[in-house]
N, C-alpha and C positions, 0 to 999 in steps of 0.2 A: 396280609395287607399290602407288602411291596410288592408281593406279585399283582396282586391287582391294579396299583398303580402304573406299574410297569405296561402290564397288558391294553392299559385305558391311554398311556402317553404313545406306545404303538401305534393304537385305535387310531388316535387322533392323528400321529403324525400320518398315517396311510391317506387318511380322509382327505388332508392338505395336500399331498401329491398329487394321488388321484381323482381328487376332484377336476381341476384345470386340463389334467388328461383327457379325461373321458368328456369333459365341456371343447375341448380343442377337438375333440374327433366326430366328437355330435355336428360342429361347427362345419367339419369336412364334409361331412356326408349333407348337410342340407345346401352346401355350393352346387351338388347337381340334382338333389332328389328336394326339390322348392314346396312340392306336395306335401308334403311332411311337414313344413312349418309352421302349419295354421289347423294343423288334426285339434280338434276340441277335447279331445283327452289326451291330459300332459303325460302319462304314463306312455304314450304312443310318439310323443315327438323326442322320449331320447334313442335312438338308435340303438346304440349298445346292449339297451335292457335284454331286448331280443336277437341284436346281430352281431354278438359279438363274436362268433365262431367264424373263420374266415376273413371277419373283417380286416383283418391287417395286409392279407393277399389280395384284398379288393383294393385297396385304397392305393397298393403298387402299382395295380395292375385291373383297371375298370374293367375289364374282362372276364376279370373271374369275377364269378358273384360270393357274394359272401354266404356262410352255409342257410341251408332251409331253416324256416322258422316250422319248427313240426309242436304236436299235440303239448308235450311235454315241457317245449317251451311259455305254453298260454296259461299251463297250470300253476305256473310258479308265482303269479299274482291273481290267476281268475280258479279259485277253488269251489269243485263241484260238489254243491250243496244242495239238499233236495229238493230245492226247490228248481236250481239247474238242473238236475236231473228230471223234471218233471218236466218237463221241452222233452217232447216226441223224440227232437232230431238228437240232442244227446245222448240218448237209449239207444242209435242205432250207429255208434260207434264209427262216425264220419268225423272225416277231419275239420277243425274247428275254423282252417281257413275253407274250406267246399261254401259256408254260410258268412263270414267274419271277415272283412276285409281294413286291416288296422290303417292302414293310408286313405281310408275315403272320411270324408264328412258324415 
């Protein structure tokens, strides 16, 4: 039982950190990517969800991009279920941005 307590005041206190964190870097990233502020799915306007690899060398340094958004990253919120499977294009193992572009309307 005090493990669990312990584990849950952990929980919590990570949440309170990194919450303001990762809202202060969202915050960054929409000073120059403004496209992104008005995407109609909220899963799409936090950055990080998807860009976190790199991101820290972007934000040094707008030069470098932060790393690619690949297959592997779209599955960890959008799971292929047979009915997504049941789309042609998904059967033919193309990459999910070739069709999918999370910054448009």
């Amino acid at each position: 039982m005090k493990k669990q307590l312990l584990i849950l005041a952990l929980a919590s206190l990570l949440a309170l950190v990194a919450g303001p964190i990762v809202a202060d870097t969202n915050e960054q990233c929409l000073m120059c990517h403004q496209d992104v502020k008005d995407n109609p799915v909220p899963a799409h306007r936090d950055c990080m969800a998807c860009h976190a690899g790199g991101a820290e060398e972007h934000m040094d340094n707008i030069r470098v991009p932060p790393d690619a958004v690949t297959d592997d990253t779209c599955i960890t919120c959008h799971q292929p279920t047979e009915d997504f499977m049941a789309i042609r294009a998904h059967q033919m193992e193309m990459e999910c941005s070739a069709c999918h572009t999370i910054h448009e309307k």
